[in-house]
PyMOL commands that place a pseudoatom at each C-alpha (Angstrom):
pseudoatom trace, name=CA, resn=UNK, resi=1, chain=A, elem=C, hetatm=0, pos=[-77.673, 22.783, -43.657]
pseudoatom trace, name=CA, resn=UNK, resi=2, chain=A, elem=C, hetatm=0, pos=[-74.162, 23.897, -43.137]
pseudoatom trace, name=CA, resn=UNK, resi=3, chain=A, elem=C, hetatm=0, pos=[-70.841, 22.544, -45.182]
pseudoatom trace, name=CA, resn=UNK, resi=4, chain=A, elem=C, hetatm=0, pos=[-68.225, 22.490, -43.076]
pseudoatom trace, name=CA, resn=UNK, resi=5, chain=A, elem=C, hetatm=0, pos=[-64.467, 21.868, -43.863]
pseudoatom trace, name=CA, resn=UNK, resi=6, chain=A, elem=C, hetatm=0, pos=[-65.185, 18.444, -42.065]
pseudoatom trace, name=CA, resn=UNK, resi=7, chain=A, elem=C, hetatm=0, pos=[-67.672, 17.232, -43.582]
pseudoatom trace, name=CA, resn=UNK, resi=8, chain=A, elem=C, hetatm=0, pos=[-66.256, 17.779, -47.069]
pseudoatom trace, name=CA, resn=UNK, resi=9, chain=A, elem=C, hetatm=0, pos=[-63.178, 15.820, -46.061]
pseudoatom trace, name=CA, resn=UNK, resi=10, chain=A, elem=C, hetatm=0, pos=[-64.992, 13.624, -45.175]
pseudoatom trace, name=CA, resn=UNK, resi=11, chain=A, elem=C, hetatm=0, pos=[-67.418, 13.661, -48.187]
pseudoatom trace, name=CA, resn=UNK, resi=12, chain=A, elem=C, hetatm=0, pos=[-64.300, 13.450, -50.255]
pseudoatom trace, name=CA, resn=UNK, resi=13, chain=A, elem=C, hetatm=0, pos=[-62.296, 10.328, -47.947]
pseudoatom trace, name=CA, resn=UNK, resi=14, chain=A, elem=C, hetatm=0, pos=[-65.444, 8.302, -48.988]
pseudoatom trace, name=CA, resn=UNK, resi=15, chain=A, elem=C, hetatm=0, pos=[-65.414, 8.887, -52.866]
pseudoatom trace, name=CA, resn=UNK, resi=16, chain=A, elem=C, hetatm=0, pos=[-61.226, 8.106, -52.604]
pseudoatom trace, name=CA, resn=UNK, resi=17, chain=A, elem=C, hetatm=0, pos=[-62.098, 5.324, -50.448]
pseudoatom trace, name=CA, resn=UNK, resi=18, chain=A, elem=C, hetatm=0, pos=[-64.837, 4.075, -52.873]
pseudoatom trace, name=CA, resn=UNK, resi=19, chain=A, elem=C, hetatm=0, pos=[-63.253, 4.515, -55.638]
pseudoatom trace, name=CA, resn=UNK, resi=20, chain=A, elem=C, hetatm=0, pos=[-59.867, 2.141, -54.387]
pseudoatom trace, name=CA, resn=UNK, resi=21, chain=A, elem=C, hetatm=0, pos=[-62.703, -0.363, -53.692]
pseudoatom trace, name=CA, resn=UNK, resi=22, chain=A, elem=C, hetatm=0, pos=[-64.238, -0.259, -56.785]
pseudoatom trace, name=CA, resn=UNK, resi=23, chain=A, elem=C, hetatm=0, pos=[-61.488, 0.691, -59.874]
pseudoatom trace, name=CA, resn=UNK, resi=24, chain=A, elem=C, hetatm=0, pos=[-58.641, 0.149, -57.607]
pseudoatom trace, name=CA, resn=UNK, resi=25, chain=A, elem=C, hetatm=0, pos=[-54.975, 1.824, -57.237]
pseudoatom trace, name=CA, resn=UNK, resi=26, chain=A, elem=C, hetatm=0, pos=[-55.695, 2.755, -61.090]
pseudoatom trace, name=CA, resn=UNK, resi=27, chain=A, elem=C, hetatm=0, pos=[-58.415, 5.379, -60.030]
pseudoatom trace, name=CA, resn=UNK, resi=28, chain=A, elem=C, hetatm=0, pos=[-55.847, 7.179, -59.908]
pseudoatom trace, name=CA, resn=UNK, resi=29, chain=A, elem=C, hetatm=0, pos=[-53.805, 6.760, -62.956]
pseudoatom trace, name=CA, resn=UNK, resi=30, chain=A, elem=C, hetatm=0, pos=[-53.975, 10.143, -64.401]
pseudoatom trace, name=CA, resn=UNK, resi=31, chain=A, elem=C, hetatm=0, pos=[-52.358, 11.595, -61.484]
pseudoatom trace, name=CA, resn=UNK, resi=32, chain=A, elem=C, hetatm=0, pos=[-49.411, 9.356, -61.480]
pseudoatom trace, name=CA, resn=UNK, resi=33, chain=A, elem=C, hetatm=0, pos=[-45.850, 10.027, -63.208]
pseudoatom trace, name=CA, resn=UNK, resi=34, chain=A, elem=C, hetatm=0, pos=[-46.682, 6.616, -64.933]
pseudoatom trace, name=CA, resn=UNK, resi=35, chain=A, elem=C, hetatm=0, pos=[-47.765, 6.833, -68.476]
pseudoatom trace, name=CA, resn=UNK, resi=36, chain=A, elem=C, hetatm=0, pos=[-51.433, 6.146, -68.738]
pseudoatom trace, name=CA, resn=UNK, resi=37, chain=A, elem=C, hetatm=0, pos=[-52.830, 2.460, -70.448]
pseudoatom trace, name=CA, resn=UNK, resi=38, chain=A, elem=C, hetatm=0, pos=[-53.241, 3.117, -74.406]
pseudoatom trace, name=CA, resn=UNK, resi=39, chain=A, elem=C, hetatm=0, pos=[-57.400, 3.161, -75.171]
pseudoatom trace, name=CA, resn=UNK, resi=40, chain=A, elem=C, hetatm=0, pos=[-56.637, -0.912, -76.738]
pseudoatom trace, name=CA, resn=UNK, resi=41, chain=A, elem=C, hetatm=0, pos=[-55.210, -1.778, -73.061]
pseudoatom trace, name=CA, resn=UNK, resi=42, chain=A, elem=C, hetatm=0, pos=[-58.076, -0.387, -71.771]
pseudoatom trace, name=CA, resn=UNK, resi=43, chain=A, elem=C, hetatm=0, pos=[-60.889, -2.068, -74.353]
pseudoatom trace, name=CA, resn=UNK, resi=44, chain=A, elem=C, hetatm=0, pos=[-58.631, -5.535, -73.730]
pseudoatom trace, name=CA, resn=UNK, resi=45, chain=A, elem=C, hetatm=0, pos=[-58.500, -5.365, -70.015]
pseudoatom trace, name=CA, resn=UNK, resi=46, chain=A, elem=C, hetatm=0, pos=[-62.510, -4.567, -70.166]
pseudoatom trace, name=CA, resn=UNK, resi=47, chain=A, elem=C, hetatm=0, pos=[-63.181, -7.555, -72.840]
pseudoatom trace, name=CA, resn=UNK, resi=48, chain=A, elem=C, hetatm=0, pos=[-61.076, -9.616, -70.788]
pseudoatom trace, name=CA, resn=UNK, resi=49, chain=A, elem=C, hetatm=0, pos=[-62.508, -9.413, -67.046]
pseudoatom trace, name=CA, resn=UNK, resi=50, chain=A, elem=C, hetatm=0, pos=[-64.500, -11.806, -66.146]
pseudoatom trace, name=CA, resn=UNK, resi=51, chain=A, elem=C, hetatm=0, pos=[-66.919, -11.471, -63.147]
pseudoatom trace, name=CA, resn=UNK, resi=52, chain=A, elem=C, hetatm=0, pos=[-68.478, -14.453, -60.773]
pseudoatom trace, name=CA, resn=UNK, resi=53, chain=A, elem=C, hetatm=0, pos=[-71.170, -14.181, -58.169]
pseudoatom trace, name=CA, resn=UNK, resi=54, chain=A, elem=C, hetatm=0, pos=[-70.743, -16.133, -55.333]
pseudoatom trace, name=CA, resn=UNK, resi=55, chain=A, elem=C, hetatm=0, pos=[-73.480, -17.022, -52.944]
pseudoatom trace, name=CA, resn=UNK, resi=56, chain=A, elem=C, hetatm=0, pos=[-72.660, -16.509, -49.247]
pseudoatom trace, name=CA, resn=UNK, resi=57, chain=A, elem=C, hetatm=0, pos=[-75.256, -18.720, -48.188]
pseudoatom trace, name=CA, resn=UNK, resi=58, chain=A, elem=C, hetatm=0, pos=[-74.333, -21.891, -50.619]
pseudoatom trace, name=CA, resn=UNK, resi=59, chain=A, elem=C, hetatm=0, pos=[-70.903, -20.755, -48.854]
pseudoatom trace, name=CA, resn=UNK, resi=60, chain=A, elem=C, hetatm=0, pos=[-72.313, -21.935, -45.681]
pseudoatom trace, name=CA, resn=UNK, resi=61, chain=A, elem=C, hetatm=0, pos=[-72.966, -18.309, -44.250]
pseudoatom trace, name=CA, resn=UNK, resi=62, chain=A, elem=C, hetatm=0, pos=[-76.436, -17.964, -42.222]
pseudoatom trace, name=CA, resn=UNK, resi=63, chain=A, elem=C, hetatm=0, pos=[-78.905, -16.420, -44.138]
pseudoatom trace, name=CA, resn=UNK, resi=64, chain=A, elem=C, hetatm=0, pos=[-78.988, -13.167, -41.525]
pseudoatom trace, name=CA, resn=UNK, resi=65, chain=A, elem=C, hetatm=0, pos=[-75.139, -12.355, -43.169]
pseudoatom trace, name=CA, resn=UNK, resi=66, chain=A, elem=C, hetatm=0, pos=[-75.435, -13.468, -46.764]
pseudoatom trace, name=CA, resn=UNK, resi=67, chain=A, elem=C, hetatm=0, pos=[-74.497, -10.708, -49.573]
pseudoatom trace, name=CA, resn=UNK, resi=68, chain=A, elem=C, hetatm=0, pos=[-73.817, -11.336, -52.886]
pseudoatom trace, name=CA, resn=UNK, resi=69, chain=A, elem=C, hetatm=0, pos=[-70.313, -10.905, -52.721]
pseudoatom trace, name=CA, resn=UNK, resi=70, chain=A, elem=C, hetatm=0, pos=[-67.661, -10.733, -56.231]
pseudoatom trace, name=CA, resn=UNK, resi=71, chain=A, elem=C, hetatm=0, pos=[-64.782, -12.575, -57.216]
pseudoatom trace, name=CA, resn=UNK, resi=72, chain=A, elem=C, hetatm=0, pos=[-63.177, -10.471, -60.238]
pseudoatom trace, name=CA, resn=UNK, resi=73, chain=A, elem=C, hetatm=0, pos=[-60.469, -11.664, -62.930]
pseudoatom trace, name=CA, resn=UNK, resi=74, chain=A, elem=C, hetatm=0, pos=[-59.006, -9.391, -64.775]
pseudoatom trace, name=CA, resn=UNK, resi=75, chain=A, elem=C, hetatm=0, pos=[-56.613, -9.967, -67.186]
pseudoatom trace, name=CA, resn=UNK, resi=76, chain=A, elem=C, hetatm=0, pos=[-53.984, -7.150, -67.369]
pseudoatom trace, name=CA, resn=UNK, resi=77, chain=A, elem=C, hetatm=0, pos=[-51.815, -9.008, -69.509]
pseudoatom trace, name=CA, resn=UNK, resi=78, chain=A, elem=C, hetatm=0, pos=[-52.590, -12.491, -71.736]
pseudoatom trace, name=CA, resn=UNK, resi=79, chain=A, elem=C, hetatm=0, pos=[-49.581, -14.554, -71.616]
pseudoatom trace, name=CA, resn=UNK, resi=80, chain=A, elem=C, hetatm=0, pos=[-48.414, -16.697, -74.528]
pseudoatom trace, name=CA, resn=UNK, resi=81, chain=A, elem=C, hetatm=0, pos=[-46.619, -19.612, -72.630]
pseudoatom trace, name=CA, resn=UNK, resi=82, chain=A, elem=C, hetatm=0, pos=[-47.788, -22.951, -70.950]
pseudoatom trace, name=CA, resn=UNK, resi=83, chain=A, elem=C, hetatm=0, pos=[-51.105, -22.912, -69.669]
pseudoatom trace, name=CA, resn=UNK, resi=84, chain=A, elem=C, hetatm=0, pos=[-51.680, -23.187, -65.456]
pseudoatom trace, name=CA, resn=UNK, resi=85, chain=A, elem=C, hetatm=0, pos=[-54.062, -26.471, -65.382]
pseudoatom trace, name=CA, resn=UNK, resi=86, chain=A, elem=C, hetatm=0, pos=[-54.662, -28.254, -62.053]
pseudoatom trace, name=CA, resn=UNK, resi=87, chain=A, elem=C, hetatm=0, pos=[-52.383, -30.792, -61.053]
pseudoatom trace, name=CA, resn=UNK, resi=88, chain=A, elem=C, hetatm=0, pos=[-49.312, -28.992, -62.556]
pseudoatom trace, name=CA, resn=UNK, resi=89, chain=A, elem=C, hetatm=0, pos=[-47.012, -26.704, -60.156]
pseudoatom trace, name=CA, resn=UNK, resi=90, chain=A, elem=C, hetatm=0, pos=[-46.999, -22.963, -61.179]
pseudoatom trace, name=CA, resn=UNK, resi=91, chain=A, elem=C, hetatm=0, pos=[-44.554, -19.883, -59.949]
pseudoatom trace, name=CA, resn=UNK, resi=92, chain=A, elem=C, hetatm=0, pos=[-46.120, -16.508, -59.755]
pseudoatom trace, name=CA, resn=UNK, resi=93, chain=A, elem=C, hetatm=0, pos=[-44.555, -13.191, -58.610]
pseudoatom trace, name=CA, resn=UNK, resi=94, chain=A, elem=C, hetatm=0, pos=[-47.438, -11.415, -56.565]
pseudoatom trace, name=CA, resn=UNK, resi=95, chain=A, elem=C, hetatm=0, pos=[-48.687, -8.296, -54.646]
pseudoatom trace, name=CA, resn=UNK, resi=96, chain=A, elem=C, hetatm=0, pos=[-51.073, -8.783, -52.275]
pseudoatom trace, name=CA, resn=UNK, resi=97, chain=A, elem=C, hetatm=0, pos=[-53.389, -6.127, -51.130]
pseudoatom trace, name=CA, resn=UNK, resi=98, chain=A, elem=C, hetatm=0, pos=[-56.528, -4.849, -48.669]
pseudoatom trace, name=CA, resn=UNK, resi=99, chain=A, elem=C, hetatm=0, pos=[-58.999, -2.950, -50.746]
pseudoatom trace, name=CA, resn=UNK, resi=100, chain=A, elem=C, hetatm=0, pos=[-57.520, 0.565, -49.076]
pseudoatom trace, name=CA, resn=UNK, resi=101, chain=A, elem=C, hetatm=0, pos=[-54.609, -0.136, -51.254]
pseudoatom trace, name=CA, resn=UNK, resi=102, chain=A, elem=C, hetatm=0, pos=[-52.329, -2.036, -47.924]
pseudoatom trace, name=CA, resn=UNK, resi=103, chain=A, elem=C, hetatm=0, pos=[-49.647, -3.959, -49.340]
pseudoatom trace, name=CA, resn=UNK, resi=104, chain=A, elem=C, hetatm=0, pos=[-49.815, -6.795, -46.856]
pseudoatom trace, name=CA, resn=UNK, resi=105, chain=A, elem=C, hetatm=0, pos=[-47.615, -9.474, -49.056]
pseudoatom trace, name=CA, resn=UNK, resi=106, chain=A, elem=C, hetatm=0, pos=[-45.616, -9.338, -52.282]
pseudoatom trace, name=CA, resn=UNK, resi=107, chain=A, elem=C, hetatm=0, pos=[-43.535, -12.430, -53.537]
pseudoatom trace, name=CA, resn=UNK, resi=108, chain=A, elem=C, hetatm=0, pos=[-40.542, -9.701, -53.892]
pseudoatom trace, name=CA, resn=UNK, resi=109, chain=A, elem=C, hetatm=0, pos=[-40.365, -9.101, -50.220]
pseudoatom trace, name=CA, resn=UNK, resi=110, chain=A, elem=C, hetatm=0, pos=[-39.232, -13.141, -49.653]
pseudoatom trace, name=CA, resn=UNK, resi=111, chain=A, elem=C, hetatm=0, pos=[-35.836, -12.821, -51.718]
pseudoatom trace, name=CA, resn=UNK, resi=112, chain=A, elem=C, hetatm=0, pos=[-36.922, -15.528, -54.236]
pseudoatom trace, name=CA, resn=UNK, resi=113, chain=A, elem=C, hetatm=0, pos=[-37.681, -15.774, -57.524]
pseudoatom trace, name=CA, resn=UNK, resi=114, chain=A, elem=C, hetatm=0, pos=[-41.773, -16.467, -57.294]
pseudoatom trace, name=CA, resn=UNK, resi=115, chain=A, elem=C, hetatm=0, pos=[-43.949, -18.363, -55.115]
pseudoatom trace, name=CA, resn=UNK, resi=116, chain=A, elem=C, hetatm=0, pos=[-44.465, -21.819, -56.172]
pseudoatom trace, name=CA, resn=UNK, resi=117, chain=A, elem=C, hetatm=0, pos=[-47.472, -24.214, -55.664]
pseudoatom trace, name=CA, resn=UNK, resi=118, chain=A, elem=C, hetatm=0, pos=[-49.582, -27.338, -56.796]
pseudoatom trace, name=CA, resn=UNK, resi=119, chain=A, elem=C, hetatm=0, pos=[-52.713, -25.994, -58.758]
pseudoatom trace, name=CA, resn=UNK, resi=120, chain=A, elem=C, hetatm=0, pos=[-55.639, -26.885, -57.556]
pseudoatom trace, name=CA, resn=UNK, resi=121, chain=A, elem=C, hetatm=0, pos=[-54.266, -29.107, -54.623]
pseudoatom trace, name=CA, resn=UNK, resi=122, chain=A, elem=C, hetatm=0, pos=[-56.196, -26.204, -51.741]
pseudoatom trace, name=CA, resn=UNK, resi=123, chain=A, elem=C, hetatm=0, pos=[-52.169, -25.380, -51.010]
pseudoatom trace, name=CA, resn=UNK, resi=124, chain=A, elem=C, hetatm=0, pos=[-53.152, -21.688, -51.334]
pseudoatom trace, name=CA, resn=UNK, resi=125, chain=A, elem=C, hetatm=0, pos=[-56.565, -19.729, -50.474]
pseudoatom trace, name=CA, resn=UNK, resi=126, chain=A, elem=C, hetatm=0, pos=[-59.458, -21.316, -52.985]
pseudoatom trace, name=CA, resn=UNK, resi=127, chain=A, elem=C, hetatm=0, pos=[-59.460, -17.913, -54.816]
pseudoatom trace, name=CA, resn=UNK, resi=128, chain=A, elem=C, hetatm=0, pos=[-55.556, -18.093, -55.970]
pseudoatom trace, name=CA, resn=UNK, resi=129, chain=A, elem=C, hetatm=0, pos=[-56.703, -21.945, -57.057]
pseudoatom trace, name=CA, resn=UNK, resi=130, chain=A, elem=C, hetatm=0, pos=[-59.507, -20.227, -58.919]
pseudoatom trace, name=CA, resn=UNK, resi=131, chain=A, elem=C, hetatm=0, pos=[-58.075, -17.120, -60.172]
pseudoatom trace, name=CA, resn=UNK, resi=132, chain=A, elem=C, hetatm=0, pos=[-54.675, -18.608, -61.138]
pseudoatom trace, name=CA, resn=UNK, resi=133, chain=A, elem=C, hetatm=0, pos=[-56.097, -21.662, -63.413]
pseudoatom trace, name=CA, resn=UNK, resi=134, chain=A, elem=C, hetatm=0, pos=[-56.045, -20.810, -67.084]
pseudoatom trace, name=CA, resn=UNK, resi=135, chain=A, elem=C, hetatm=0, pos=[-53.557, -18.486, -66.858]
pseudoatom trace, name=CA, resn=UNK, resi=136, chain=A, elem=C, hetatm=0, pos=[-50.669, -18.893, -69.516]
pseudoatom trace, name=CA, resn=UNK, resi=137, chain=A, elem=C, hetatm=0, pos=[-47.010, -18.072, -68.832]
pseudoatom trace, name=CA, resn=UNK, resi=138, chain=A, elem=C, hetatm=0, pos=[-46.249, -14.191, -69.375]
pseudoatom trace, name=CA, resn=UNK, resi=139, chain=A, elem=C, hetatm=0, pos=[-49.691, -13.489, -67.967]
pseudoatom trace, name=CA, resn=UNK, resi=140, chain=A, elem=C, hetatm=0, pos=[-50.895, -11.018, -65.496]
pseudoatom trace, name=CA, resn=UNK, resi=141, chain=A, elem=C, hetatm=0, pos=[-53.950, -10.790, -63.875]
pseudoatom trace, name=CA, resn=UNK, resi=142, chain=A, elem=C, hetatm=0, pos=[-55.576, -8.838, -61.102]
pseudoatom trace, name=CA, resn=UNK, resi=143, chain=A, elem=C, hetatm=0, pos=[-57.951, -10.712, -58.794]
pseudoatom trace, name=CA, resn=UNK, resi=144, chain=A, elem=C, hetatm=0, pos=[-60.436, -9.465, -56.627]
pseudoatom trace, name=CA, resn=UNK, resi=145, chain=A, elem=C, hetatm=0, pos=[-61.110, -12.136, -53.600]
pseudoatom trace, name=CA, resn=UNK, resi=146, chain=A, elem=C, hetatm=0, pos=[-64.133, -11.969, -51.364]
pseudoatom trace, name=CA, resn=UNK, resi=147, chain=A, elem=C, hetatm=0, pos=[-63.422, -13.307, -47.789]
pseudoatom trace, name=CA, resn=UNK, resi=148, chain=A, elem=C, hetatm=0, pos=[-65.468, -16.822, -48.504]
pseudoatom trace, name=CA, resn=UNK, resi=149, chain=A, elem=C, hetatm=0, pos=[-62.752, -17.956, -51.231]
pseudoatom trace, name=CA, resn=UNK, resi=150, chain=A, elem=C, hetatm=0, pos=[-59.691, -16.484, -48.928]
pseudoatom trace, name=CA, resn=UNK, resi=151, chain=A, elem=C, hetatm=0, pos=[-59.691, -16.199, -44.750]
pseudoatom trace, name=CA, resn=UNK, resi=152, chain=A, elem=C, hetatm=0, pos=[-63.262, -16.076, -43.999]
pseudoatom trace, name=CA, resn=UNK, resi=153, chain=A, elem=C, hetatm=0, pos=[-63.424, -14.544, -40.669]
pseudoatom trace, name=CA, resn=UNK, resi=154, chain=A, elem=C, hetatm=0, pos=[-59.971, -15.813, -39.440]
pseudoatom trace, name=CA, resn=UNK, resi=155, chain=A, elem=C, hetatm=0, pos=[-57.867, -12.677, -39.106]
pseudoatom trace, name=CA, resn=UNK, resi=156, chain=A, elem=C, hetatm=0, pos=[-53.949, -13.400, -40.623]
pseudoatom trace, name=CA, resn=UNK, resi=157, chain=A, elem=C, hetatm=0, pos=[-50.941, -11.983, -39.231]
pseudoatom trace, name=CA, resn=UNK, resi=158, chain=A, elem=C, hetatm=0, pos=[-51.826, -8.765, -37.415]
pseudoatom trace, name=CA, resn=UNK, resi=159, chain=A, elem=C, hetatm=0, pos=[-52.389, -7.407, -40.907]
pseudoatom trace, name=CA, resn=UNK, resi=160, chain=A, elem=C, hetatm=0, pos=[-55.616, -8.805, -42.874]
pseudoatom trace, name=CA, resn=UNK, resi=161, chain=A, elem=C, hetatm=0, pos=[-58.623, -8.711, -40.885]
pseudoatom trace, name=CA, resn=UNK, resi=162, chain=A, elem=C, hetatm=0, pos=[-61.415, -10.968, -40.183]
pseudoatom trace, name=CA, resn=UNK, resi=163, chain=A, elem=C, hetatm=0, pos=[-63.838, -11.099, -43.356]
pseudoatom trace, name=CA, resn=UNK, resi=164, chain=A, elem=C, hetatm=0, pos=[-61.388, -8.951, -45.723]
pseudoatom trace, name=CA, resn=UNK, resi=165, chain=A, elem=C, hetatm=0, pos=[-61.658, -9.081, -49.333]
pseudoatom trace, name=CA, resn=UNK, resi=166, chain=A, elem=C, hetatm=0, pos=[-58.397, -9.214, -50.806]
pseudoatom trace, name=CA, resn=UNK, resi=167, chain=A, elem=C, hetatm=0, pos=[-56.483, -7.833, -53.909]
pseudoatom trace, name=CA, resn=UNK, resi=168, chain=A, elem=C, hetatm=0, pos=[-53.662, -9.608, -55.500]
pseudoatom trace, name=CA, resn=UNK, resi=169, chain=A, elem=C, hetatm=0, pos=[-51.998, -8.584, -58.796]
pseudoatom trace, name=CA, resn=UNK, resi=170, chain=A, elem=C, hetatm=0, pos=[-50.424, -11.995, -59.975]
pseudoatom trace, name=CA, resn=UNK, resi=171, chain=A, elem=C, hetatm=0, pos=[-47.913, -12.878, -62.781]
pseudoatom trace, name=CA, resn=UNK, resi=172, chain=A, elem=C, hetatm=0, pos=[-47.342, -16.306, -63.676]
pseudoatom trace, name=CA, resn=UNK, resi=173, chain=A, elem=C, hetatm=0, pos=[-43.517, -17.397, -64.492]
pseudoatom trace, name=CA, resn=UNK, resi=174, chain=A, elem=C, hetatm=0, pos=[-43.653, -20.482, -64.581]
pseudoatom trace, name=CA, resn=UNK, resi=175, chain=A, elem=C, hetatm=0, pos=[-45.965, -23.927, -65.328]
pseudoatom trace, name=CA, resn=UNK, resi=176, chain=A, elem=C, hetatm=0, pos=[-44.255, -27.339, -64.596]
for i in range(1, 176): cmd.bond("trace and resi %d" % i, "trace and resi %d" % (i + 1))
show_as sticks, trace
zoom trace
C-alpha cells in the first residue's frame, strides 16, 4: 500500500471532522489565543452533562432508518437566578450551529437583546423546550440536538439540511 499526500489529507479531514462532531469547536482549544478552561471547569462541565438516548423508532422513524441517536446537555455555566419552568417566558442569547462548526443563527445577528419564548408551549424546536427547562438565569449550556427533536427531514433556509443535528450554545437572561 502506498500513502499518498491525498490520502493523508484526507485521513486527517476525517479525524478534524470527527472530532468537531464529537468534542466540538473546543477540540481545538489549545490552539486558540483563548485561555484554556481551568482543570475544575473541566471536572464541572463533565459532572454536569447529562446525556439522553432517544429512540428513532418510538420517534415514529421506520425501523429500516432507526439509530440511536443523542441529545446532549451540557452545562458550561450553572446560573444562580430564576429557574426556566414551563409555562413561564424565558430570553436566551444563542449560537446556533451544524456539527462542522456552521454558524447558521445567533440571537446577536437580530439586533435585540435575546430571543424570547413560552417554555414548553412547542413555540421553538422540542429540543430548545427540552434543553432550555431547568436552566437558571446566568446559565449557559451547550446542547447537542438530533434531527427528531429539531427539523426532522425538513431542510430550513438554504442553510440546515434535511436530518441535521444541530448545536446551539444557549444563555438564559431572563425568566418571567
Amino acid at each position: 500500500m502506498q500513502v499518498t499526500s491525498t490520502g493523508i489529507a484526507v485521513a486527517l479531514a476525517v479525524v478534524v471532522a470527527l472530532g468537531l462532531l464529537f468534542f466540538g469547536p473546543s477540540v481545538f482549544a489549545p490552539f486558540s489565543s483563548e485561555p484554556a478552561a481551568t482543570e475544575m471547569e473541566m471536572m464541572q462541565m463533565a459532572t454536569t452533562t447529562e446525556s439522553m438516548d432517544i429512540n428513532n423508532e418510538a420517534m415514529g422513524a421506520s425501523a429500516a432508518n432507526a439509530l440511536p441517536t443523542q441529545f446532549t446537555v451540557t452545562d458550561v455555566v450553572v446560573g444562580t437566578g430564576a429557574e426556566a419552568t414551563a409555562g413561564k417566558t424565558v430570553t436566551v442569547n444563542y449560537v446556533g450551529m451544524l456539527p462542522d462548526g456552521t454558524v447558521f443563527d445567533a440571537s446577536a445577528n437580530h439586533g435585540t437583546t435575546g430571543f424570547s419564548f413560552p417554555l414548553g408551549a412547542g413555540r421553538v424546536i422540542k429540543g430548545w423546550d427540552q434543553g432550555v427547562a431547568g436552566m437558571k438565569v446566568g446559565g449557559k449550556r451547550h446542547l447537542v440536538i438530533p434531527p427528531e427533536l429539531a427539523y426532522g427531514n425538513q431542510a430550513v433556509g438554504g442553510v440546515i439540511p434535511a436530518n441535521a443535528t444541530l448545536v446551539f450554545d444557549v444563555e438564559l437572561v431572563n425568566v418571567q
